[in-house]
N, CA, C and O atoms as CSV, one atom per row, in Angstrom:
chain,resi,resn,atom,element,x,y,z
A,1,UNK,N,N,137.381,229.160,149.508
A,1,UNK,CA,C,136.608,228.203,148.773
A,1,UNK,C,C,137.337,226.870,148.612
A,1,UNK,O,O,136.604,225.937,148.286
A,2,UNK,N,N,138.576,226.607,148.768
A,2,UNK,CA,C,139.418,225.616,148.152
A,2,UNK,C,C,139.255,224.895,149.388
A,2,UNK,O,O,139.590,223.727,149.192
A,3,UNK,N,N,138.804,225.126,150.835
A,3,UNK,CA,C,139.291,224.601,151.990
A,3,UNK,C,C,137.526,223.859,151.815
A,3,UNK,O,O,137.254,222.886,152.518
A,4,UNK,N,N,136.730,224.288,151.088
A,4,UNK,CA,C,135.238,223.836,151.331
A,4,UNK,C,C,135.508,222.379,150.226
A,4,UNK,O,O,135.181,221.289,150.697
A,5,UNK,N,N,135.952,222.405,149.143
A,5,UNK,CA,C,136.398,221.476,148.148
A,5,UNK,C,C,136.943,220.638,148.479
A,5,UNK,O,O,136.600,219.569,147.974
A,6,UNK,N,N,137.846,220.614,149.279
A,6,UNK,CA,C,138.888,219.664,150.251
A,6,UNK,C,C,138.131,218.634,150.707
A,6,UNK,O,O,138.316,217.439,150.477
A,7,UNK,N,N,137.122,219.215,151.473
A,7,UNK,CA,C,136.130,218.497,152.193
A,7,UNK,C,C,134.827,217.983,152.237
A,7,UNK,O,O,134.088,217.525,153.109
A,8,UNK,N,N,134.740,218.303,150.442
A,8,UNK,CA,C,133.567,217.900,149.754
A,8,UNK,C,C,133.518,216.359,149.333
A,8,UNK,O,O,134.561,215.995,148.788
A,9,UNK,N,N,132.661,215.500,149.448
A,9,UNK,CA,C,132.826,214.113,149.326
A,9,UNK,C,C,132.249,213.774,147.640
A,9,UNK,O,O,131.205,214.241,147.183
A,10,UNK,N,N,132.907,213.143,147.118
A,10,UNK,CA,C,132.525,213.403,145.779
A,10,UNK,C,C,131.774,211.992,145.510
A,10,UNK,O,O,132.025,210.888,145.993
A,11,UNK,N,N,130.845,212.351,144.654
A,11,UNK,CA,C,129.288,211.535,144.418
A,11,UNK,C,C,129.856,210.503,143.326
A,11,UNK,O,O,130.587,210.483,142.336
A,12,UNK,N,N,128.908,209.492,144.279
A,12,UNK,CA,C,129.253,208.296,143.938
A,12,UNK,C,C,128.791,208.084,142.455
A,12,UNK,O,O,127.694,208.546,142.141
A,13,UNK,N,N,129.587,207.382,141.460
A,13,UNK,CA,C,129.255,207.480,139.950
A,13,UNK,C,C,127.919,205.632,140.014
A,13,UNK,O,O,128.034,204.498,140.477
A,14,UNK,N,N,127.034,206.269,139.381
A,14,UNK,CA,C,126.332,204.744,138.463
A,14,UNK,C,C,126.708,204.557,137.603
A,14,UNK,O,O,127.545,205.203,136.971
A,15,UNK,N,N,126.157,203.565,137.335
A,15,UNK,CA,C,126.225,202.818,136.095
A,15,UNK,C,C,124.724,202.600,135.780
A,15,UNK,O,O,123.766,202.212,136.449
A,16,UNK,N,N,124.948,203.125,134.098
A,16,UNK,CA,C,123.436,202.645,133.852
A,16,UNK,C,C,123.621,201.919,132.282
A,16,UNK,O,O,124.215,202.504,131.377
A,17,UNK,N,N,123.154,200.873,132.162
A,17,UNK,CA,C,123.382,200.130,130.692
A,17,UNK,C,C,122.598,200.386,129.515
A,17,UNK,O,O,122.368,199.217,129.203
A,18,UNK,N,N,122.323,200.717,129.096
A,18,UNK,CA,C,121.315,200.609,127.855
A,18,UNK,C,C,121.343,199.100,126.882
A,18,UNK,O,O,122.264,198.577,126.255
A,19,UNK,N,N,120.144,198.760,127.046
A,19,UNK,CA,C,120.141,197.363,126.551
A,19,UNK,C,C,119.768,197.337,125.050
A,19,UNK,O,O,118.722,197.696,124.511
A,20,UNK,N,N,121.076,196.735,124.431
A,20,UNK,CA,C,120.985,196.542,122.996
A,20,UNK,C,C,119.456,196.306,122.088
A,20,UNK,O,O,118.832,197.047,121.328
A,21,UNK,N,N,119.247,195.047,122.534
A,21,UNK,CA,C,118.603,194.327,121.811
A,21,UNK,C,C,116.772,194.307,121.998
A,21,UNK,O,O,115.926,193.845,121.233
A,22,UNK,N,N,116.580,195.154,123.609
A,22,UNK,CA,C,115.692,194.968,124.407
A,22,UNK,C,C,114.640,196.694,123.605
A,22,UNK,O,O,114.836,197.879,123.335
A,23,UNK,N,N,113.495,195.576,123.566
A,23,UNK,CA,C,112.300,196.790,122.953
A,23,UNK,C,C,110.980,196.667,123.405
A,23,UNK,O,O,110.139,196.063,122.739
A,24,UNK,N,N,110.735,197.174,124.447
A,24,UNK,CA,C,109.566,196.984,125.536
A,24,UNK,C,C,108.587,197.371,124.821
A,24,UNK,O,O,107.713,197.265,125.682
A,25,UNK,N,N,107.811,197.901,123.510
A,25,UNK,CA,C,107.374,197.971,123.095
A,25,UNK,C,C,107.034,196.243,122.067
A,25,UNK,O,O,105.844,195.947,121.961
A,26,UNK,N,N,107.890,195.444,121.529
A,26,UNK,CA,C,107.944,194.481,121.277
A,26,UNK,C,C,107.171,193.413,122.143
A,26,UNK,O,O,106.284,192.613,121.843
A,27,UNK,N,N,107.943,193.737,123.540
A,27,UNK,CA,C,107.577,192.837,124.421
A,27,UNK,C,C,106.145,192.972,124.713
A,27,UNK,O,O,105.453,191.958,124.629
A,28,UNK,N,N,105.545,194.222,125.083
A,28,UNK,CA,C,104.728,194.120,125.524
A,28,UNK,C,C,103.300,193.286,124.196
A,28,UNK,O,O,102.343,192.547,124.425
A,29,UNK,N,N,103.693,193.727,123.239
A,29,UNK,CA,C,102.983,193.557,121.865
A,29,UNK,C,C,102.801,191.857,122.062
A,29,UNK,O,O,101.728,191.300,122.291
A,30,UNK,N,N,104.430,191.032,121.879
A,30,UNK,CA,C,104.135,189.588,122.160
A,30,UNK,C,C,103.472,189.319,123.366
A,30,UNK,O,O,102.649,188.424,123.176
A,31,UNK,N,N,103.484,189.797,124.777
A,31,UNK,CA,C,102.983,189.306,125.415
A,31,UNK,C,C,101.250,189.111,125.537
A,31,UNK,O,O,100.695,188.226,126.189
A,32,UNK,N,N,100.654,190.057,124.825
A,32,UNK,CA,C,98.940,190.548,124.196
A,32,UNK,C,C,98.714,189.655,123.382
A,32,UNK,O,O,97.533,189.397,123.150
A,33,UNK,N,N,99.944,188.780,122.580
A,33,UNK,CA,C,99.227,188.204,121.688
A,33,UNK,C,C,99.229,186.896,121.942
A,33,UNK,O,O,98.471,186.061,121.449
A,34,UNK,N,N,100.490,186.638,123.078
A,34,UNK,CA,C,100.048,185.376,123.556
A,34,UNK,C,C,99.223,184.688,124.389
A,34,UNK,O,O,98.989,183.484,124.500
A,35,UNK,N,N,98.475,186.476,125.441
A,35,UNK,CA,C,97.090,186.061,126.150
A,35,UNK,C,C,96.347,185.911,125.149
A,35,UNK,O,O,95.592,184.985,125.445
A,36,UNK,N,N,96.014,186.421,123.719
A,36,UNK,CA,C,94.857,186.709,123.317
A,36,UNK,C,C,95.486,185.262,122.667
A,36,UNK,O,O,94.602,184.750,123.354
A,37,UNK,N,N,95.915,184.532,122.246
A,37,UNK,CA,C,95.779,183.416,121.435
A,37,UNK,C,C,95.516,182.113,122.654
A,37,UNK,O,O,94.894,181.075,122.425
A,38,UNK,N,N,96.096,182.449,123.831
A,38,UNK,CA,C,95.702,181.073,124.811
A,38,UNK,C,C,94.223,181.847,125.056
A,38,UNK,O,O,93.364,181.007,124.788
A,39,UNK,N,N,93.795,182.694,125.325
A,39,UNK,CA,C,91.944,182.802,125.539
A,39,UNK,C,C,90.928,182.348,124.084
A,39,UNK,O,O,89.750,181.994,124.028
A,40,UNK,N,N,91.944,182.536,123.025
A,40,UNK,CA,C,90.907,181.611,122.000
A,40,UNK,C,C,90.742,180.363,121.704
A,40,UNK,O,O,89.890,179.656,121.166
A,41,UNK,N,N,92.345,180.204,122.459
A,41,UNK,CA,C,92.530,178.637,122.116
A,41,UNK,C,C,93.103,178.379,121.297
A,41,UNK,O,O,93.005,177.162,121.142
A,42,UNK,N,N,93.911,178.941,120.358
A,42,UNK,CA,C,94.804,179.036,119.325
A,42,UNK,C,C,96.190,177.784,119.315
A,42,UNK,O,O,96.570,176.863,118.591
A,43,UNK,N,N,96.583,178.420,120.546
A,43,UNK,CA,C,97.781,177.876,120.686
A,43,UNK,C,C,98.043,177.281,122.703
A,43,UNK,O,O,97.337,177.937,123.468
A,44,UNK,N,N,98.702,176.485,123.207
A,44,UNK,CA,C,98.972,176.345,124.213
A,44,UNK,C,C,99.626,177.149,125.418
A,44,UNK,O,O,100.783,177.570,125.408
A,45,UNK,N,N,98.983,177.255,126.152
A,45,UNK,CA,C,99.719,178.682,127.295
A,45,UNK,C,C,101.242,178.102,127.502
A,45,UNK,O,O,101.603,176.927,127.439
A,46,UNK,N,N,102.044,179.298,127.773
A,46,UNK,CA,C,103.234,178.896,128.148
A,46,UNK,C,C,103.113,178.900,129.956
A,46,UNK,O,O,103.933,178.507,130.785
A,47,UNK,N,N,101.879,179.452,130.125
A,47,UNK,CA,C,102.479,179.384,131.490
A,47,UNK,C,C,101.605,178.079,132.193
A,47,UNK,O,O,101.080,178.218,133.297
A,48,UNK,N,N,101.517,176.829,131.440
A,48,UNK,CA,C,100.755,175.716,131.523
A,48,UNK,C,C,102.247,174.929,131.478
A,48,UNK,O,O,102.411,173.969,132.232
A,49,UNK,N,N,103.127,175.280,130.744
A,49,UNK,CA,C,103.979,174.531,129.946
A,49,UNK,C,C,105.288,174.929,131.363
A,49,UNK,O,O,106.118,174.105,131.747
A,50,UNK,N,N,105.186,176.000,131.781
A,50,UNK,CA,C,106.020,176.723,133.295
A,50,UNK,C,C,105.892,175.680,134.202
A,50,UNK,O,O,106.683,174.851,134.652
A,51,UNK,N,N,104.522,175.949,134.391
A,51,UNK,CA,C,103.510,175.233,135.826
A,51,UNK,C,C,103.814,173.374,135.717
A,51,UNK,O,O,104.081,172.655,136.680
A,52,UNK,N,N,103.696,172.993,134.474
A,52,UNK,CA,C,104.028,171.348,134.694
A,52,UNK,C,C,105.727,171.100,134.498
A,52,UNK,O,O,106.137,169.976,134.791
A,53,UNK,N,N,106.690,172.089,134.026
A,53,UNK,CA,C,108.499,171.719,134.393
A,53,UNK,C,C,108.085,171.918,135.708
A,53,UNK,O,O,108.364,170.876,136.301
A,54,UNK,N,N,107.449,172.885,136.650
A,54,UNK,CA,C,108.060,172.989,137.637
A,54,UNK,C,C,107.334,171.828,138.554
A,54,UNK,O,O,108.074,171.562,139.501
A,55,UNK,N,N,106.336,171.189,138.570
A,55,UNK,CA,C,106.223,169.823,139.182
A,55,UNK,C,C,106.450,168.580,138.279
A,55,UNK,O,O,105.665,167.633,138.240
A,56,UNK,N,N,107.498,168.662,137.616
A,56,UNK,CA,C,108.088,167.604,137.051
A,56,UNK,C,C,109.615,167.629,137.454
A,56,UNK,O,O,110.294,166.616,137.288
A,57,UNK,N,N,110.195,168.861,138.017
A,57,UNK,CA,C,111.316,169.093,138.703
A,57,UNK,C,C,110.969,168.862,140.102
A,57,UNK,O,O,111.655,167.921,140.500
A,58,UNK,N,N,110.203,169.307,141.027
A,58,UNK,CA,C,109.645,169.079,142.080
A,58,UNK,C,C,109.311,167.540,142.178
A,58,UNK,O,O,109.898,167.110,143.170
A,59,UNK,N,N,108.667,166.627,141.604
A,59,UNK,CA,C,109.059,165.412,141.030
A,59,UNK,C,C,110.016,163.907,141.832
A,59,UNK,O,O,110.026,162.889,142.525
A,60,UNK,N,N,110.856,165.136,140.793
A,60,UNK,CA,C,112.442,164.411,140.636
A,60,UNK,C,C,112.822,164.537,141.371
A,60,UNK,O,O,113.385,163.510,141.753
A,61,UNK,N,N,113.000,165.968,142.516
A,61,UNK,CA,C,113.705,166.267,143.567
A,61,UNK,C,C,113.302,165.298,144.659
A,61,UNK,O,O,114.052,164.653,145.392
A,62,UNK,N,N,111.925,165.316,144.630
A,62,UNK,CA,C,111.518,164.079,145.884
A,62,UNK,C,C,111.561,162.823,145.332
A,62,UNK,O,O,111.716,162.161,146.358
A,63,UNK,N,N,111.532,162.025,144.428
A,63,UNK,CA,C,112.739,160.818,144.212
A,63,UNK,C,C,114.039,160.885,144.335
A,63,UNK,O,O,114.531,159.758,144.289
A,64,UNK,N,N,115.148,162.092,144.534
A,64,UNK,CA,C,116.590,162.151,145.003
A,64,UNK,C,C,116.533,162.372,146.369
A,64,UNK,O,O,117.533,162.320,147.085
A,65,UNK,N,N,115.231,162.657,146.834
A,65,UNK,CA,C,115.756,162.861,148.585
A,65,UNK,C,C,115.259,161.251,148.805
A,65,UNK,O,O,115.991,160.441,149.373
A,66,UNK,N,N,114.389,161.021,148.465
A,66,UNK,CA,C,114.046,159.163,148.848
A,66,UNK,C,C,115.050,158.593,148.692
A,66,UNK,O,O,115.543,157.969,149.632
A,67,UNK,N,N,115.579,158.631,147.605
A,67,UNK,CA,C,116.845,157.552,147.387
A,67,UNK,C,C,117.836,157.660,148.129
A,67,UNK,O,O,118.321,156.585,148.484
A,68,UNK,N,N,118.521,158.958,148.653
A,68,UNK,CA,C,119.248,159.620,149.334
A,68,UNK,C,C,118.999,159.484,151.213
A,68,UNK,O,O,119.778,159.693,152.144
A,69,UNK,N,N,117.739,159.099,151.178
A,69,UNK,CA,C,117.614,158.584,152.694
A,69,UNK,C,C,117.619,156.882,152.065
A,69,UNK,O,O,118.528,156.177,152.503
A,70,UNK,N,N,117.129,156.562,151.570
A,70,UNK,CA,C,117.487,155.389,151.297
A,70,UNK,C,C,118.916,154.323,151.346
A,70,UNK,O,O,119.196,153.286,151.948
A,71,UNK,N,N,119.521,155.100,150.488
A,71,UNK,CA,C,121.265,155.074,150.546
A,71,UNK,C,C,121.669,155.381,152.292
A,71,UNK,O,O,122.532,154.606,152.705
A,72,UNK,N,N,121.135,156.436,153.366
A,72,UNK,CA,C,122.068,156.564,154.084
A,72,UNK,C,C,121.430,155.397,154.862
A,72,UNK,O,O,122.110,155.073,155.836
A,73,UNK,N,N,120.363,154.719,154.699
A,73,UNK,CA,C,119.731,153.248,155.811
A,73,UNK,C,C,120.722,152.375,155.710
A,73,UNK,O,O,121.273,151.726,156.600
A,74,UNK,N,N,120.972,152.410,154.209
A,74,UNK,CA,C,121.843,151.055,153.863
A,74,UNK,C,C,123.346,151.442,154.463
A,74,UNK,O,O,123.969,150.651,155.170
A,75,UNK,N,N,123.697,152.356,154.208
A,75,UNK,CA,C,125.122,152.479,154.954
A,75,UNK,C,C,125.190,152.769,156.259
A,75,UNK,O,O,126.296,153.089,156.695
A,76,UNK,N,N,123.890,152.721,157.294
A,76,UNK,CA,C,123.784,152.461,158.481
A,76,UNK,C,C,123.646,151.346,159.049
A,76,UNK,O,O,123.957,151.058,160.205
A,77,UNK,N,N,123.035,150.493,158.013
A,77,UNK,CA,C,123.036,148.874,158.294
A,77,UNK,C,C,124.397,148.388,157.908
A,77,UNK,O,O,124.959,147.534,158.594
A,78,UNK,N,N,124.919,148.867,156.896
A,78,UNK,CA,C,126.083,148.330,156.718
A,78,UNK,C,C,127.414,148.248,157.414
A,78,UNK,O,O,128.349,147.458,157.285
A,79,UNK,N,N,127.171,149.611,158.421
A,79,UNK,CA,C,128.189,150.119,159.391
A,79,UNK,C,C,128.109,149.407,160.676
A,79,UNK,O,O,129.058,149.091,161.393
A,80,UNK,N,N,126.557,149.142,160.926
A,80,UNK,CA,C,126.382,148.110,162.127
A,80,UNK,C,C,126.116,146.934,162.073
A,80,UNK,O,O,125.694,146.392,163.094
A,81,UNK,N,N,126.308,146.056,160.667
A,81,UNK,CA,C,127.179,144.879,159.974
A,81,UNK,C,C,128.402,144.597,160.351
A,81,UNK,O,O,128.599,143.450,160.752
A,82,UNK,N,N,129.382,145.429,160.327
A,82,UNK,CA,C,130.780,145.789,160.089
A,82,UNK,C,C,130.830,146.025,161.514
A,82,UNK,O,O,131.490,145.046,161.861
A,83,UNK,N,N,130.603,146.597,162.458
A,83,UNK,CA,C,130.892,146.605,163.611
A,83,UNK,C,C,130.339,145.669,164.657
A,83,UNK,O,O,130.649,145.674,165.849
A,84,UNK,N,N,129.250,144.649,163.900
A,84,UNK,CA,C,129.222,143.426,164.734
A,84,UNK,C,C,130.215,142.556,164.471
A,84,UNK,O,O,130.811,141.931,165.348
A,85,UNK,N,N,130.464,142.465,163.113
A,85,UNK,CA,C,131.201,141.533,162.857
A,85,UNK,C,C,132.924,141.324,163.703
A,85,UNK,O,O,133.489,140.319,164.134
A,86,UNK,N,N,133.313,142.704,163.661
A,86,UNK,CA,C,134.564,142.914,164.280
A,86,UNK,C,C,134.210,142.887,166.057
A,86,UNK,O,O,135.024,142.427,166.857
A,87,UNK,N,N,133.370,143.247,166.317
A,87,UNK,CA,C,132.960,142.770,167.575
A,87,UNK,C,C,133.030,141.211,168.305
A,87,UNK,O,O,133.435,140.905,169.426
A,88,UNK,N,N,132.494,140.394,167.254
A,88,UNK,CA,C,132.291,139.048,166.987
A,88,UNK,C,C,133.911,138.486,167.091
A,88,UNK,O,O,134.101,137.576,167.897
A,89,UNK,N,N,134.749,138.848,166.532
A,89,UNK,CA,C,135.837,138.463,166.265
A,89,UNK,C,C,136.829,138.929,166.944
A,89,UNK,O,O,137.896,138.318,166.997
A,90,UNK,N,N,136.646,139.967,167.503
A,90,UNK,CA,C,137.306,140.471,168.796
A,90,UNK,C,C,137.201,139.587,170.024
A,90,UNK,O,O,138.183,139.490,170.761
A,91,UNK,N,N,136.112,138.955,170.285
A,91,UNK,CA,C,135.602,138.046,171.339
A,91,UNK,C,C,136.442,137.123,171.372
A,91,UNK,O,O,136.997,136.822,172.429
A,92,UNK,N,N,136.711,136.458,170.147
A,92,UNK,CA,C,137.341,135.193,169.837
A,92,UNK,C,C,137.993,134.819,169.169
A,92,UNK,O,O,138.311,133.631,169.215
């Protein structure tokens, strides 16, 4: 038996957490009451409040890529500024 043990591969341990604070019963309760108050009209949906950060980030991102091609025009003009000029002066 000891030679079968030898060669037994021993099982891999989990990990499993138990979450403190977390009460799916809670959750599910707030989440019922925040459909049932945006279908009466009570209060404002959060997922209205989701939907406009995320095209107000979307937004912003396409004003940093504009500017960002913007910036690299100018330091392409500026580079073939700079290399006429030394061109120019190389001549003469």
């Amino acid at each position: 038996m000891a030679l079968f043990q030898f060669f037994k591969t021993p099982k891999v341990r989990q990990f499993h957490h138990e979450y403190i604070y977390y009460d799916p019963k809670k959750e599910e309760r707030e989440k019922r009451e925040r459909r049932i108050r945006a279908e009466l009209g009570l209060e404002k949906s959060d997922d209205n409040l989701s939907l406009m950060r995320k095209g107000v980030f979307q937004e912003k991102r396409k004003n940093v890529k504009s500017s960002s091609e913007a910036r690299q025009k100018r330091v392409l003009i500026l580079a073939v500024a700079i290399a006429a000029l030394i061109v120019y002066f190389y001549k003469f």
